[in-house]
C-alpha positions as CSV (number, residue, x, y, z in Angstrom):
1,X,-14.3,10.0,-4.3
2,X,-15.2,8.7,-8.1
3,X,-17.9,6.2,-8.9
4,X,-17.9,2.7,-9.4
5,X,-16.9,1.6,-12.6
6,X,-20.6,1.2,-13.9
7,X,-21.8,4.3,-12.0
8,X,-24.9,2.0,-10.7
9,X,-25.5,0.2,-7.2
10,X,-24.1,-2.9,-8.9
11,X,-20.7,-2.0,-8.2
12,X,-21.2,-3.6,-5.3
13,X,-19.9,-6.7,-5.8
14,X,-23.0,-9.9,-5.6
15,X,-25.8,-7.2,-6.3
16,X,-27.9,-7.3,-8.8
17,X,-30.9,-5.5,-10.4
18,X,-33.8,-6.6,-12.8
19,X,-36.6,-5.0,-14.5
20,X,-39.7,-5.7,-15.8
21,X,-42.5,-3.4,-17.1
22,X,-45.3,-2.9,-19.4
23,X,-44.9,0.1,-21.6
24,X,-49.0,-0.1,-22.4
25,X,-50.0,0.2,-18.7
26,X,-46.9,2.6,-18.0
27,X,-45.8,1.0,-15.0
28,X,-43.1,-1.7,-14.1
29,X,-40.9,-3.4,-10.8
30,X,-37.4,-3.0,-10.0
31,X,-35.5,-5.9,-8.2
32,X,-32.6,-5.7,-6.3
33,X,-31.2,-9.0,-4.9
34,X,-27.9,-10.7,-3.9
35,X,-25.9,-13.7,-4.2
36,X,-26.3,-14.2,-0.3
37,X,-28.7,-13.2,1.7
38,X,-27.7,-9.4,2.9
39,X,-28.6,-7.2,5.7
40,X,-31.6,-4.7,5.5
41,X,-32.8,-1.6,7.2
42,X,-35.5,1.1,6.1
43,X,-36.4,4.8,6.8
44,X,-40.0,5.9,5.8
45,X,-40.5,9.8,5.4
46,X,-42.8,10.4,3.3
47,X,-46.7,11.1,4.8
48,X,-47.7,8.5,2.6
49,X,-46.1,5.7,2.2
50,X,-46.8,1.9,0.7
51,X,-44.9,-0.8,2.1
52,X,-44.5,-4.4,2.5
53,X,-42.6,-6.2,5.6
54,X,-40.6,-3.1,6.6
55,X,-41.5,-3.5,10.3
56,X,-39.4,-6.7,10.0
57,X,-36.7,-4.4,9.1
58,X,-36.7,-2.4,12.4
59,X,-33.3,-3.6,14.4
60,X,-35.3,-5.1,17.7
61,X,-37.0,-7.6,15.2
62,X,-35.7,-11.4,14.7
63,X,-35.0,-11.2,11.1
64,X,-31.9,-9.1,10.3
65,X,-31.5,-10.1,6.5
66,X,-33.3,-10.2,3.1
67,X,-32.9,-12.3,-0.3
68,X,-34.4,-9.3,-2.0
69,X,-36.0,-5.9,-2.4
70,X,-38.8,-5.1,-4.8
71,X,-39.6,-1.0,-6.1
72,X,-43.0,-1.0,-8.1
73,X,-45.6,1.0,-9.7
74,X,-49.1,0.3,-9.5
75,X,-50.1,2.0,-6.0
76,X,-51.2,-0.5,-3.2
77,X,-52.1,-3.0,-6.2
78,X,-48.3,-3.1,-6.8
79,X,-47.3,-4.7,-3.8
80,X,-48.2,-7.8,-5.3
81,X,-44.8,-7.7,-7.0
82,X,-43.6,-9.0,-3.8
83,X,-45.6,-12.1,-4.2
84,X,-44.2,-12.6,-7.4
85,X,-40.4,-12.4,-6.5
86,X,-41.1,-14.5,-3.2
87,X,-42.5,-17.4,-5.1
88,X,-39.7,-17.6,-7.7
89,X,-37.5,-17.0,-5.1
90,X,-39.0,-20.0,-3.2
91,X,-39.0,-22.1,-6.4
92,X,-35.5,-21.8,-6.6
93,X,-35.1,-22.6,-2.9
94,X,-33.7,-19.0,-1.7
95,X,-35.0,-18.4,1.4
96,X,-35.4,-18.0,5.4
97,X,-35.0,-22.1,6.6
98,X,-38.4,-22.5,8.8
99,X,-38.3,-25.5,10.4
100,X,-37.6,-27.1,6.8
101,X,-39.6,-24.7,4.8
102,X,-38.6,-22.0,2.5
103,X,-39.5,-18.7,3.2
104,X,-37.6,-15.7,1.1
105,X,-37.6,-12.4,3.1
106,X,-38.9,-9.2,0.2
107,X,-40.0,-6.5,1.7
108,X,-40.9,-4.3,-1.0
109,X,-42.4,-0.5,-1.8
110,X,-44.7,1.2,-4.4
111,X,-45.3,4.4,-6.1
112,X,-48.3,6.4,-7.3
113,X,-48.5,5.6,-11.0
114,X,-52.3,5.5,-11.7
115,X,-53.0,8.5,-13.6
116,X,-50.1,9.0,-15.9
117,X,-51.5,8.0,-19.6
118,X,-51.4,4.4,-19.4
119,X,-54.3,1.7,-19.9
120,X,-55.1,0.6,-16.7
121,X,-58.1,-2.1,-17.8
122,X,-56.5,-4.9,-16.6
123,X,-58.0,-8.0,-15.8
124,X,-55.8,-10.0,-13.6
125,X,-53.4,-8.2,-11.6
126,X,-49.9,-7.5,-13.5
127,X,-47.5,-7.2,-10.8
128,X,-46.7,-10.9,-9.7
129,X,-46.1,-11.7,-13.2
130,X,-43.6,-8.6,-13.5
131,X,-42.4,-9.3,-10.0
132,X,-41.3,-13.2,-11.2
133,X,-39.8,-11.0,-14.7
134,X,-37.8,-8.8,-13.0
135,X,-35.6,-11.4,-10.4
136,X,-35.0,-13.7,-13.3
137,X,-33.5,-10.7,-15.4
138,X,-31.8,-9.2,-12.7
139,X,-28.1,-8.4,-13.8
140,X,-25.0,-6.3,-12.9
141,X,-25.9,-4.1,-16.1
142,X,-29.2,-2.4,-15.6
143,X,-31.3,0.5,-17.7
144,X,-32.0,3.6,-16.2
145,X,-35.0,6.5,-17.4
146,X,-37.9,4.8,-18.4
147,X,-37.2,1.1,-17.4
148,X,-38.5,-1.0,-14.3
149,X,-40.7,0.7,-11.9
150,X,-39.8,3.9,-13.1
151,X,-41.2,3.3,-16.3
152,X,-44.4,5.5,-15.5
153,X,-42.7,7.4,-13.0
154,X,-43.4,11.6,-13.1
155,X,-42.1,14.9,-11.4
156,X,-43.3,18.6,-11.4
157,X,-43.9,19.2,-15.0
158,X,-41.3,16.6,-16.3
159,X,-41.2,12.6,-16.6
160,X,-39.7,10.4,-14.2
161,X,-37.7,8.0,-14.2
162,X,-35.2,5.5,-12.4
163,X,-31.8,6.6,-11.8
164,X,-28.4,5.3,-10.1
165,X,-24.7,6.3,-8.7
166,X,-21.9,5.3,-6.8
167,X,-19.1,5.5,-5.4
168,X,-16.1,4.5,-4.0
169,X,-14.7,5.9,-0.5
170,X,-11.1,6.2,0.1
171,X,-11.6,3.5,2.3
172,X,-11.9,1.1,-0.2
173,X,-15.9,1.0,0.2
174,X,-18.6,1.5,-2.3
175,X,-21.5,3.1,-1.8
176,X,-24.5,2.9,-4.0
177,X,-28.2,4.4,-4.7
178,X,-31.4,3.3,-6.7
179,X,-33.8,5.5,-7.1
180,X,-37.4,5.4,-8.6
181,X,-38.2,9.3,-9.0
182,X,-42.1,9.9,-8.8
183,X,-41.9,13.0,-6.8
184,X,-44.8,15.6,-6.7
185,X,-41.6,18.1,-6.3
186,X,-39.2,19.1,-9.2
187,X,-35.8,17.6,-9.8
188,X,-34.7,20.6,-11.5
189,X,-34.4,24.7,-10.8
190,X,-37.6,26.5,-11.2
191,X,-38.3,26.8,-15.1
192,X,-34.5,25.9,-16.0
193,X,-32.8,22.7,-17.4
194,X,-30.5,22.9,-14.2
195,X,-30.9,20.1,-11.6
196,X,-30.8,20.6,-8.0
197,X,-28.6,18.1,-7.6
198,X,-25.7,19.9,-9.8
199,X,-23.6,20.7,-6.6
200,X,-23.4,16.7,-6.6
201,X,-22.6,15.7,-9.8
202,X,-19.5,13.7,-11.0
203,X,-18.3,13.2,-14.5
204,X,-21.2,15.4,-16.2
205,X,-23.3,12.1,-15.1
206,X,-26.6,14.2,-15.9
207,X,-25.7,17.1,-18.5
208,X,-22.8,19.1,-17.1
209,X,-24.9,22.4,-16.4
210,X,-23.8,22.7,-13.2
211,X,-25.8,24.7,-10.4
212,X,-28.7,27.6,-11.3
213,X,-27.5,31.0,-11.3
214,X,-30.5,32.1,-8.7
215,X,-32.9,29.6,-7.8
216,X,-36.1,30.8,-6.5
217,X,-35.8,31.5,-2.3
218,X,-39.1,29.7,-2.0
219,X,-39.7,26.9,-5.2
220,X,-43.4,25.8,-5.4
221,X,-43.5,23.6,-8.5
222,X,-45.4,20.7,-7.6
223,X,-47.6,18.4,-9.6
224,X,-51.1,17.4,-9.0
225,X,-51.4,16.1,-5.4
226,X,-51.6,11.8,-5.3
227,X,-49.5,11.5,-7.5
228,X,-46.5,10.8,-6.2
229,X,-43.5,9.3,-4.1
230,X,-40.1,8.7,-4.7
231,X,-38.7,5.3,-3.1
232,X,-35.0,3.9,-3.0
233,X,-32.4,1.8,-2.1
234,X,-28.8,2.7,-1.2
235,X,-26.1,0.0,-0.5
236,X,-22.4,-1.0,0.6
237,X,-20.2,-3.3,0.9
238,X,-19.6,-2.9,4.3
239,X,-20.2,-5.0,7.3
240,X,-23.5,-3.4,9.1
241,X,-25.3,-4.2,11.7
242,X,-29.6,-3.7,11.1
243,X,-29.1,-1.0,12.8
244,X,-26.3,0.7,11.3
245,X,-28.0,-0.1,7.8
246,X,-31.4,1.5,9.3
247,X,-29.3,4.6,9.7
248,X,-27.6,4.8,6.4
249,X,-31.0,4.5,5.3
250,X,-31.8,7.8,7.5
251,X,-29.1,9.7,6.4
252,X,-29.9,8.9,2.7
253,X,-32.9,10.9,3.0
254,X,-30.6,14.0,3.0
255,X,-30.2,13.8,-0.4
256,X,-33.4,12.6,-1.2
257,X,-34.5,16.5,-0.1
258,X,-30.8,17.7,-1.9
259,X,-32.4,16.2,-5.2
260,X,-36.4,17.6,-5.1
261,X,-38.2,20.4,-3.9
262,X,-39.9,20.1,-2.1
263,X,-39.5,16.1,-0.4
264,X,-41.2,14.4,1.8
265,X,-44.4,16.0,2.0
266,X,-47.1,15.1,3.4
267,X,-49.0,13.2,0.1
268,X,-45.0,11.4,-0.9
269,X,-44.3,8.2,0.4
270,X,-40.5,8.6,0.8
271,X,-39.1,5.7,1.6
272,X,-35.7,4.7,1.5
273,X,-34.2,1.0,2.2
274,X,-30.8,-0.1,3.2
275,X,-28.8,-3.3,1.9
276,X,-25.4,-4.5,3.4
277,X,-23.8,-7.5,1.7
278,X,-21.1,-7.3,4.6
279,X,-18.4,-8.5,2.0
280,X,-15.7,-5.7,3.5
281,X,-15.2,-4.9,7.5
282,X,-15.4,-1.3,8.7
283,X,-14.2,0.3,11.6
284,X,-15.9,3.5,11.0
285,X,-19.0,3.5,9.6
286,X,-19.6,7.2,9.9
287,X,-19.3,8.3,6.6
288,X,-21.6,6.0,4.5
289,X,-24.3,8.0,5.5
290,X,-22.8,10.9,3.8
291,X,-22.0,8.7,0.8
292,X,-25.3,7.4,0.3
293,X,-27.2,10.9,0.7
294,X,-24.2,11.9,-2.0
295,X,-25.2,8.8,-4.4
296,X,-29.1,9.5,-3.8
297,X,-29.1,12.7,-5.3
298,X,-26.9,11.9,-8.1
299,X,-29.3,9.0,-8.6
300,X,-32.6,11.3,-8.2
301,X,-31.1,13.5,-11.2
302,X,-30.0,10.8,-13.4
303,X,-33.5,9.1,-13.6
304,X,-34.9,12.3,-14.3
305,X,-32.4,13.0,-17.2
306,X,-32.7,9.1,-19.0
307,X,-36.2,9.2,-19.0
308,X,-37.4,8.8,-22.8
309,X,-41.1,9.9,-24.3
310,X,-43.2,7.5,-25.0
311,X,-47.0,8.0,-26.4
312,X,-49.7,9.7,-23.9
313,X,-47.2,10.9,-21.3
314,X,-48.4,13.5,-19.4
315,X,-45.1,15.5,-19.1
316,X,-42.1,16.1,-21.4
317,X,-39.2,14.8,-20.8
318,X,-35.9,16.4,-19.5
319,X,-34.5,16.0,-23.2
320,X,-37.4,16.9,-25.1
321,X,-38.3,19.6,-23.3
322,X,-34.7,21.4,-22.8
323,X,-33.1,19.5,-25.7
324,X,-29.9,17.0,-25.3
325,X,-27.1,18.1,-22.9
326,X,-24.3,19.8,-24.8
């Protein structure tokens, strides 16, 4: 298996990704959204999660689709993205028909980014504003590092970042992850440049070191506690059900804890969400789970690696602390 041309989760064919962010606050949102309306699921690990309308995402519920998915900073205020996307969304008359009214379906999630260095004096809330940005510059061609809602994202002693992969299966399929990488574990091998998600890596995507000589039996580098949570999206082309798409997004989580030690604790909101544009039939579904676990580290170690510095960071980043990859 090889990625997508990009290497991103728009090599899915109708998805598309947009940013927004505020380099003074050090935060942002990340927007993924479709041509068509596609089919969602979510899996929540994390002890500590921050979440918009992902119980309408469980299979038994009515709706089984979404016009668009929303990844921010700003803690619980963040969720106000949402708000943002869902009126531009309904201003451009994208949405669930109810009875003649517009109503778009964005579930959305949010990561710890309160204490990292940025001005946080803000008057009026930032996110819906950003929210509106990021859907009307959502593109097949995206950043990655410091952009969108990982734009104040941190790890165990390095910056954070958003990240992406894919790939395509020998059926034809592509499989895709965005990640935001906030994680009060480490992306990388003790006190090395070394990511844990080597073993993974195509195309010296992130450096080319390959695996740690001896990793540590028992890894404890964490950062300070509340701090945290890493949240993503994988996707496919392939025709799911809600529930099939709830378990690629359970099987994702594998390399979620592939990626960062340690994952899902009990102060990370882990989440990860599921999109199906349903573009290509499958018969056998059992390997996307595999696929998108495969594409989640790879997309854990890439955001970690793009991250640039930027004044008042708290952490290094990968580069600047272990210099560029050779």
């Amino acid at each position: 298996m090889q990625p997508g041309p990009r290497n991103l989760i728009t090599d899915i064919p109708g998805l598309k990704v947009g940013h927004a962010e505020d380099h003074r606050i050090k935060t942002g949102v990340t927007v993924l959204t479709a041509d068509t309306p596609f089919t969602a699921g979510v899996h929540v690990m994390g002890g500590a999660p921050g979440t918009r309308e992902t119980d309408l995402l469980a299979p038994d519920k009515t709706v089984q689709e979404a016009h668009a998915l929303v990844l921010s900073g700003g803690s619980a205020l963040g969720l106000s993205a949402a708000s943002g996307v869902a009126d531009a969304l309904r201003a451009a008359g994208r949405g669930l028909d109810v009875g003649g009214q517009v109503v778009p379906i964005v579930p959305a999630a949010i990561v710890f980014d309160l204490l990292n260095g940025g001005a946080k004096d803000w008057g009026e809330n930032p996110y819906p504003a950003m929210g509106r940005a990021a859907l009307h510059s959502a593109a097949e061609p995206f950043a990655l590092g410091t952009a969108g809602a990982g734009t104040g994202a941190t790890t165990a002693g390095l910056k954070g970042g958003l990240g992406s992969a894919s790939l395509v299966l020998p059926s034809g399929h592509t499989v895709g992850a965005l990640a935001v990488v906030n994680a009060i574990g480490s992306a990388t091998v003790d006190d090395t440049p070394h990511f844990w998600a080597a073993p993974f890596e195509l195309n010296a995507e992130f450096g080319g070191l390959g695996p740690a000589p001896a990793p540590h039996p028992l890894p404890m580098a964490t950062k300070h506690s509340l701090r945290n949570t890493t949240i993503a999206i994988v996707a496919t082309d392939a025709a799911l059900t809600q529930a099939q798409a709830t378990r690629m997004a359970t099987a994702a989580h594998d390399g979620m804890a592939r990626a960062l030690v340690p994952s899902h604790t009990p102060a990370d909101g882990d989440l990860v969400f599921a999109a199906a544009t349903g573009a290509r039939p499958i018969d056998d579904p059992m390997l996307l789970g595999h696929a998108a676990a495969l594409c989640l580290s790879r997309a854990i170690a890439r955001g970690v690696f793009h991250a640039t510095a930027a004044e008042a960071d708290p952490f290094p980043t990968w580069t600047t602390r272990f210099g560029p990859a050779s």
